[in-house]
VOZA-274209 format. One record per residue: x, y, z of N, C-alpha, C, O in turn. Coordinates in steps of 0.05 Angstrom, whole numbers, plus 32768, in hexadecimal, padded with zeros to 4 digits. Atoms other than C-alpha are relative to their C-alpha. Layout:
XYZXYZXYZXYZ
...
END
This chain:
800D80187FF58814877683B0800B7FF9801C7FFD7FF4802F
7FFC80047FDD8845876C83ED7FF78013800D7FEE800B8022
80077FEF7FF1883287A784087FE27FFD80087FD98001801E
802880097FFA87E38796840580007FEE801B7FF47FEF8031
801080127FF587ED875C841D80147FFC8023800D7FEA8033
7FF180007FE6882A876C84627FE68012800E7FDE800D8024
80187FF27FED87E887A8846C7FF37FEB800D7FF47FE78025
801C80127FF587B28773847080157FF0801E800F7FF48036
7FF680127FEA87E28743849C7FF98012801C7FE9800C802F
7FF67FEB7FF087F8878584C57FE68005800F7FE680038028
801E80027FF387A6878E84D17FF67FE980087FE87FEA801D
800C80207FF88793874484D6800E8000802A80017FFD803E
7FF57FFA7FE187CB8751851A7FFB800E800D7FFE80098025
800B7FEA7FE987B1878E85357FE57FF880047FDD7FF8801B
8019800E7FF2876C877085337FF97FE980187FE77FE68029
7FFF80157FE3877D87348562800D800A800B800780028022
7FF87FF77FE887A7875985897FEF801280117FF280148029
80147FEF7FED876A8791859A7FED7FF680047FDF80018015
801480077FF9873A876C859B7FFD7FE8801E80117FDD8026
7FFC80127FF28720873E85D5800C8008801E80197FF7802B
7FF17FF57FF287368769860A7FF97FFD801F8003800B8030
800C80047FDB870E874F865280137FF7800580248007800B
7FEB80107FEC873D871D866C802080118000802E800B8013
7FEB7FF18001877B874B865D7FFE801C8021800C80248034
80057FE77FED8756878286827FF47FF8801C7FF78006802F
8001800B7FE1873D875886BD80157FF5801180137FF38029
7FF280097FF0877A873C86CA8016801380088026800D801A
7FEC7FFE7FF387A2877486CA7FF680158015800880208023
80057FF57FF7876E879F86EF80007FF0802280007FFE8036
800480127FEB876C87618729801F7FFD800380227FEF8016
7FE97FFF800087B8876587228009801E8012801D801F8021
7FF47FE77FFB87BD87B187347FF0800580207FFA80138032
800980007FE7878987A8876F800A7FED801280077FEF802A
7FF680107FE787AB8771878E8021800D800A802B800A8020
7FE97FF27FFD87F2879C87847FFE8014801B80108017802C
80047FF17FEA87D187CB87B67FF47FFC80187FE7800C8025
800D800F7FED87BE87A187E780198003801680127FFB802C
7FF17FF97FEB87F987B288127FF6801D801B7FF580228033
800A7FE47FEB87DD87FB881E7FE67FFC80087FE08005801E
802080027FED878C87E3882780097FE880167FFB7FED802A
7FFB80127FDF87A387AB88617FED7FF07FFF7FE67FE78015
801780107FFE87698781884C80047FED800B80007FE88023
7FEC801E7FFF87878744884B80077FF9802A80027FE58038
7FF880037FE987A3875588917FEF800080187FEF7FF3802D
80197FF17FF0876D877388B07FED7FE480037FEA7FDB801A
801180177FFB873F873588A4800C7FE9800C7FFE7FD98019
7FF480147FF58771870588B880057FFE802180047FEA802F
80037FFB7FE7877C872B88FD7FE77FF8800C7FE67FE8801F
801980007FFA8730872F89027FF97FE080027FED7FD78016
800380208001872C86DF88F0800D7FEB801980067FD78023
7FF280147FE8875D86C689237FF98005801C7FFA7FF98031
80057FFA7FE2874886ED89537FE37FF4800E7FDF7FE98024
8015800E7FF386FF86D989527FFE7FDE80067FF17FD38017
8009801A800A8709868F8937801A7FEE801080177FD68017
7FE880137FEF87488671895B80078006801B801680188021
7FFA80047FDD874D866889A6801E8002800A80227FFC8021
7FE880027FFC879A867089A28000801980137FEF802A8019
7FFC7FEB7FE987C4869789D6800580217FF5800180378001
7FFB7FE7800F87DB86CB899B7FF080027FEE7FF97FF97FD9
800E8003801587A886D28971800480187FE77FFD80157FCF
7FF97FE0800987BF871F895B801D7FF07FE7801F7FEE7FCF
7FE280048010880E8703894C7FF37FE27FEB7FEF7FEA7FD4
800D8004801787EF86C789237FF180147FE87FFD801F7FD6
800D7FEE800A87B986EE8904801380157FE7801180167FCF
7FE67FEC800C87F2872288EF80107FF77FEE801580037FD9
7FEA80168011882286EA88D17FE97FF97FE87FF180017FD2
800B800C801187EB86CC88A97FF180127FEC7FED800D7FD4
80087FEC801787C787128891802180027FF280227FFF7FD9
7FEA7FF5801188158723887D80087FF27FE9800F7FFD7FD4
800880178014881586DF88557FF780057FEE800280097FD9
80077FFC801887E386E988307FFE801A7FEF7FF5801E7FD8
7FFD7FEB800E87F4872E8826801080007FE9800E80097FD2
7FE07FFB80158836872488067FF37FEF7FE87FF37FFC7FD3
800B800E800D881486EA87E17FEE800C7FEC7FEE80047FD5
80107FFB801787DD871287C08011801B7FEC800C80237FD5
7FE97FEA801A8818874C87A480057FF57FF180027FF97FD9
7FEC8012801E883F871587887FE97FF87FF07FEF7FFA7FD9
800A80048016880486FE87667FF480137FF57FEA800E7FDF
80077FEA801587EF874287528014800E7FEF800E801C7FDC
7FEC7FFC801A88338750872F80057FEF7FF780127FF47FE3
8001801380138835871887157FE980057FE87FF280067FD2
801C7FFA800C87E9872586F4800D80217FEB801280267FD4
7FF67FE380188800876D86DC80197FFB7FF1801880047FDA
7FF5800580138843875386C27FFA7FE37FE4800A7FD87FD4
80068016800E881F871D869C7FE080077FF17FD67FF47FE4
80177FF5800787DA874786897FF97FF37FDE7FE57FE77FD6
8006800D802887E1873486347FFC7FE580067FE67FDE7FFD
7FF18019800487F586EF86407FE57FEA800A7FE17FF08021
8013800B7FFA87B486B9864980117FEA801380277FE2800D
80197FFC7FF3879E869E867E7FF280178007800180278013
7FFF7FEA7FF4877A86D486907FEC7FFB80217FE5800F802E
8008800D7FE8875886A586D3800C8011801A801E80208013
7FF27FF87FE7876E86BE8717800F7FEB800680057FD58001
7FEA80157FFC87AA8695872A7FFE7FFD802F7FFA800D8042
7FFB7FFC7FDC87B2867C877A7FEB7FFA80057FE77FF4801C
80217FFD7FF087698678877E80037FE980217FF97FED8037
800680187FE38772863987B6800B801180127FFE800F8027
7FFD7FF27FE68796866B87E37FFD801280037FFE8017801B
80027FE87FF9878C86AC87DC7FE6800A7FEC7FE9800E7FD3
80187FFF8017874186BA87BE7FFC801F7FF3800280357FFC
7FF97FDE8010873886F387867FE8800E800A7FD18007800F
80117FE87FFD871C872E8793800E800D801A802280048024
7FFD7FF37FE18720875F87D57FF67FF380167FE07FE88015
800E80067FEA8718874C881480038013801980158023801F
80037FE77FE78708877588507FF07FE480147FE37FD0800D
800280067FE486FF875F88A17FD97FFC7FF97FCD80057FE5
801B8008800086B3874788AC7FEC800D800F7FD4800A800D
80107FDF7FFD869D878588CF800280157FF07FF8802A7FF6
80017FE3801786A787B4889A7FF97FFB7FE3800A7FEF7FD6
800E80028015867E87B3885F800C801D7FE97FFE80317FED
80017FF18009869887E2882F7FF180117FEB7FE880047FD8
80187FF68010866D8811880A800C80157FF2802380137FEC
7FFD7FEF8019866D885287D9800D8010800B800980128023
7FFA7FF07FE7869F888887EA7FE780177FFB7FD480157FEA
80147FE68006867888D187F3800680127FF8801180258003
7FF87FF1800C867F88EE87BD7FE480087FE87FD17FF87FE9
80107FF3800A86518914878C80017FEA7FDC7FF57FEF7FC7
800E80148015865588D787597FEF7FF680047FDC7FEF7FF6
8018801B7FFA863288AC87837FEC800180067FDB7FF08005
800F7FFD7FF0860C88D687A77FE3800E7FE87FE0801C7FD4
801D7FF6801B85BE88D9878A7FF7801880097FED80267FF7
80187FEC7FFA85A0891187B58020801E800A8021802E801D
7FEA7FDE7FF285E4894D87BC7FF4801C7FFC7FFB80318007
800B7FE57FFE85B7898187A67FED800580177FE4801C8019
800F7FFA7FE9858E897887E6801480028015800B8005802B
7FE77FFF7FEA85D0897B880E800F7FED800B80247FEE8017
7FFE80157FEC85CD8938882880107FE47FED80097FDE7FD6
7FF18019800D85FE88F7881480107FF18011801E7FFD8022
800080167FE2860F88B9884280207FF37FE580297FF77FCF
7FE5801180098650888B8837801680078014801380178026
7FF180017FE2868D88838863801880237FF88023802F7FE5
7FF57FEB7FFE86AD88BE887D80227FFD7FFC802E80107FF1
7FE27FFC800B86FA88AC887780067FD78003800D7FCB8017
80008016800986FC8864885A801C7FF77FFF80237FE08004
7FE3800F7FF487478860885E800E7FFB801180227FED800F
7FF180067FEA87578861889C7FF57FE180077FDF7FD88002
801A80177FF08745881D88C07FF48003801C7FFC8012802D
80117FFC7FE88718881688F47FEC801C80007FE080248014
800D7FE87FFE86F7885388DE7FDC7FF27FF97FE47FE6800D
801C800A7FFE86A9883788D67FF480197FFD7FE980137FE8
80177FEC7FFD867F887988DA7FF380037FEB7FFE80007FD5
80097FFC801F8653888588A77FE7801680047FD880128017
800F7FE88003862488C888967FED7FFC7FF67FEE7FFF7FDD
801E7FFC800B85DC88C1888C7FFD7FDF7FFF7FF37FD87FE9
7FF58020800485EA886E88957FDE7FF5800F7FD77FF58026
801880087FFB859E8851888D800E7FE1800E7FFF7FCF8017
END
């Protein structure tokens, strides 16, 4: 009879623990993309791009620079924070007033599909558009770009 009934418990716990699994997996997938936000420069890149168009100052670059690096550092710590805290509810984006979730990229560059033979609908006619080397920055070109 104990043994019936430590099984059932033993299952009653693996069922709430597997089950229910979005907010676990959004937060720690929004955790692991903001971790790498050092190597995409998003953050920085738009902040350069923002000061430079939007503030009349004498440095707009050395601002710009200070404040993308801000919120750079800012969106790591809250993406290890997010991945060391992935089980644990809330699973909300935390910071939202200063640093908003998701990616951000500069306001000339739209990013799109890379070119590759998942995305692409027509490779048996030869032909497939998307950016030619998407990690570098400043690279813009794009192949077959309606």
């Amino acid at each position: 009879m104990r043994n019936i009934f430590s099984l059932c418990a033993l299952a009653g716990l693996t069922a709430v623990l597997a089950t229910g699994c979005a907010g676990p997996e959004k937060k720690l997938g929004r955790g692991m993309s903001n971790v790498i936000e050092p190597v995409r420069m998003g953050e920085m890149r738009r902040s350069i791009e923002q000061r430079a168009m939007f503030d009349r100052e004498s440095a707009p670059l050395a601002t710009g620079f200070v404040h993308g690096l801000n919120k750079t550092l800012a969106r790591t710590g809250m993406g290890i924070y997010e991945i060391i805290t992935f089980p644990i509810p809330p699973y909300d984006p935390i910071g939202k007033n200063y640093v908003k979730p998701g990616r951000h990229y500069p306001d000339n560059y739209k990013p799109r599909l890379l070119d590759d033979s998942l995305y692409a609908t027509d490779t048996a006619l030869g032909f497939s558009g998307g950016d030619v080397l998407p990690i570098v920055p400043g690279s813009r070109f794009h192949v077959f770009d309606n």
